[in-house]
MDTraj code that builds the backbone (N, CA, C; nanometers):
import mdtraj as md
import numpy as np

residues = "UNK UNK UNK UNK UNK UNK UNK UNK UNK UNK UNK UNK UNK UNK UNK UNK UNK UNK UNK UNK UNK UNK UNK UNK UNK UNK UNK UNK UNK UNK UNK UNK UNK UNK UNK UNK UNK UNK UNK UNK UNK UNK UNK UNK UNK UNK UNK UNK UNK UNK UNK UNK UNK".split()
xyz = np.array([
    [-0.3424, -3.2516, 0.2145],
    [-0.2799, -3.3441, 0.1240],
    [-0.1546, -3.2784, 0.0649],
    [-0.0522, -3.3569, 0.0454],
    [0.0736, -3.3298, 0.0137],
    [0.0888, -3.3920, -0.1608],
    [0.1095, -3.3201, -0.2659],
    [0.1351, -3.3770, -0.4177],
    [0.3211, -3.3421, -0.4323],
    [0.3533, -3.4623, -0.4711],
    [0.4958, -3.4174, -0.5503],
    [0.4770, -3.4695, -0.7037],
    [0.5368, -3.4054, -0.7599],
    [0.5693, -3.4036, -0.9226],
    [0.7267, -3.4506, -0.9208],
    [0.7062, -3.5218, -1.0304],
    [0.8494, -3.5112, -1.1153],
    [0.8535, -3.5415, -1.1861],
    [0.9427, -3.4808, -1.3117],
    [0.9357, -3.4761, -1.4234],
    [1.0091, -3.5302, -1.5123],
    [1.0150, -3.6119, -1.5795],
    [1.1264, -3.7298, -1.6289],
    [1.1323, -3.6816, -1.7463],
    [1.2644, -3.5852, -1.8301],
    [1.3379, -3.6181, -1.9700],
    [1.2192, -3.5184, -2.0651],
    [1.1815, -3.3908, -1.9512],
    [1.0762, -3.2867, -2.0135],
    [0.9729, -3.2847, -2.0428],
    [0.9411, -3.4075, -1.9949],
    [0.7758, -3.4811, -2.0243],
    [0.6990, -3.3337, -1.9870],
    [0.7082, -3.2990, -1.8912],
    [0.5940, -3.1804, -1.8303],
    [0.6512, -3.0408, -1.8177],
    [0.7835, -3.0405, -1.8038],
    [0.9195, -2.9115, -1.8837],
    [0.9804, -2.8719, -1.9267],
    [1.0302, -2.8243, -1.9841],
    [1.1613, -2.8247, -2.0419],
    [1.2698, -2.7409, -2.0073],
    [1.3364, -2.7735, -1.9028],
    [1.4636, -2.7271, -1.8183],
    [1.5984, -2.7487, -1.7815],
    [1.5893, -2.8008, -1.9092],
    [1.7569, -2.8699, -1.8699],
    [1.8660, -2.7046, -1.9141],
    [1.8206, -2.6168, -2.0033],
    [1.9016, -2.5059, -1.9504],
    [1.9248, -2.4580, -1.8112],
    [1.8113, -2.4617, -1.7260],
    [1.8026, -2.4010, -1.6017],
    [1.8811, -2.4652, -1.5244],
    [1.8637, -2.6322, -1.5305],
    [1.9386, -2.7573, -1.4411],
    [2.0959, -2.6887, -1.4724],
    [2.1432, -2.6818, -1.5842],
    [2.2864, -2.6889, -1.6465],
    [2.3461, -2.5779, -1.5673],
    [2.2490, -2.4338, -1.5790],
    [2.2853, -2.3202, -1.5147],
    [2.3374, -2.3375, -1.3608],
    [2.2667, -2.4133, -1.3145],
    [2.2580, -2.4157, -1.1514],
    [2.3529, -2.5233, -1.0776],
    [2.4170, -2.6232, -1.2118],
    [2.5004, -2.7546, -1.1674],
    [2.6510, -2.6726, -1.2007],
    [2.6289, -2.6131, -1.3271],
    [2.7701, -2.5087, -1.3155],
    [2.7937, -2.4095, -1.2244],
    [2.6812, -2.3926, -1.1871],
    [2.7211, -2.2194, -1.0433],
    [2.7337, -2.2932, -0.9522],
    [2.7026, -2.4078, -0.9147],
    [2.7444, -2.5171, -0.7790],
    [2.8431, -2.5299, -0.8034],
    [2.9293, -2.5995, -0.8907],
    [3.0352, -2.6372, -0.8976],
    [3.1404, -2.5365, -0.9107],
    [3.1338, -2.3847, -0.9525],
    [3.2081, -2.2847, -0.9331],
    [3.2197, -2.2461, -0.7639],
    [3.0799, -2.2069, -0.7206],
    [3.0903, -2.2357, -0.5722],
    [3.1123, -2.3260, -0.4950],
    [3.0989, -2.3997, -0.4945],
    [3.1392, -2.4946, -0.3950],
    [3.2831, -2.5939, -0.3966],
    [3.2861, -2.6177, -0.5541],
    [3.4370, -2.6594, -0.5767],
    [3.5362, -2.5925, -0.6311],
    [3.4775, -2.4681, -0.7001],
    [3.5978, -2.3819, -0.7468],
    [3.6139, -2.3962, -0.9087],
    [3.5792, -2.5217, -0.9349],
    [3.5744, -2.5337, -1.1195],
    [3.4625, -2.4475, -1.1720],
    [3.5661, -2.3246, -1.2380],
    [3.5430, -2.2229, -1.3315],
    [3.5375, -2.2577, -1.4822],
    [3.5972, -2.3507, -1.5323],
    [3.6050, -2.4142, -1.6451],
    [3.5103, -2.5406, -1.7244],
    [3.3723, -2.5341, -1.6783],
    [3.3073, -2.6492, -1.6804],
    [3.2978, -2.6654, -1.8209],
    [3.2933, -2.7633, -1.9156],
    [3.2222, -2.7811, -2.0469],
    [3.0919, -2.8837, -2.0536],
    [2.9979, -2.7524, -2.0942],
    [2.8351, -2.7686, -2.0791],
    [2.8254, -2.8997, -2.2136],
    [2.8954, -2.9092, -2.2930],
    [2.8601, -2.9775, -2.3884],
    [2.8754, -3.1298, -2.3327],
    [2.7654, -3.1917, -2.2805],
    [2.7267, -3.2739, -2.2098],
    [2.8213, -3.4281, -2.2305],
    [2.7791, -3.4347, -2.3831],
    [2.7695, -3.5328, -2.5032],
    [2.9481, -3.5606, -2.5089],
    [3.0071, -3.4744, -2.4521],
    [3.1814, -3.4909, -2.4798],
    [3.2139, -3.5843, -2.3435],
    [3.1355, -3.5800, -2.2411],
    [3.1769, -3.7043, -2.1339],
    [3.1457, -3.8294, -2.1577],
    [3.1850, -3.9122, -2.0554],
    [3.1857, -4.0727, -2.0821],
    [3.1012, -4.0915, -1.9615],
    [2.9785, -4.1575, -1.9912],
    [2.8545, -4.1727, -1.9221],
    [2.7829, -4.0576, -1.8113],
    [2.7687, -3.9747, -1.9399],
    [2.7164, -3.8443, -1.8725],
    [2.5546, -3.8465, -1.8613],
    [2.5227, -3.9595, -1.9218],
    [2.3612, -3.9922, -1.9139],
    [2.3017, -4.0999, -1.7670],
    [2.1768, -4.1174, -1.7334],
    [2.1623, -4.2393, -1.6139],
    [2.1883, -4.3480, -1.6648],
    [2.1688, -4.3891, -1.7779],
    [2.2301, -4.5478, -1.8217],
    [2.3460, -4.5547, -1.8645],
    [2.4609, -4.4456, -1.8236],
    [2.5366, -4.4961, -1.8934],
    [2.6380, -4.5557, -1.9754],
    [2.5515, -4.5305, -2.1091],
    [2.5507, -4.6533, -2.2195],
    [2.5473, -4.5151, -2.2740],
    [2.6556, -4.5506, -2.3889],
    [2.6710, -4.4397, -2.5636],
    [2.6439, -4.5447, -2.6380],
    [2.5230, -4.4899, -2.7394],
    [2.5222, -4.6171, -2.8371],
    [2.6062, -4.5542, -3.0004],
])
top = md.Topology()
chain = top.add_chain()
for i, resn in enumerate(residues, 1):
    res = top.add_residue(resn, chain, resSeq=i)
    for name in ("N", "CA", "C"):
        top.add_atom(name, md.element.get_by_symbol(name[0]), res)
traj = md.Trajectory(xyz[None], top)
């Protein structure tokens, strides 16, 4: 038998440091942007819905 997990918004982890770490070292490698700003909340629909309320 085969189980997958996933984990929606930390319900079962809490990893969005780790995610952040690994979406900025992609994007240094693979596209070259050295300059990322982690502060999420400063983009325009940086969430899945979105929606800024």
């Amino acid at each position: 038998m085969h189980l997958v997990m996933f984990d929606i918004d930390g319900t079962l982890t809490e990893t969005m440091k780790v995610d952040e770490e690994c979406y900025v070292r992609s994007l240094a490698e693979v596209c070259g942007f050295t300059d990322v700003e982690t502060d999420w909340s400063s983009y325009t629909h940086a969430t899945d819905s979105g929606r800024r309320h």
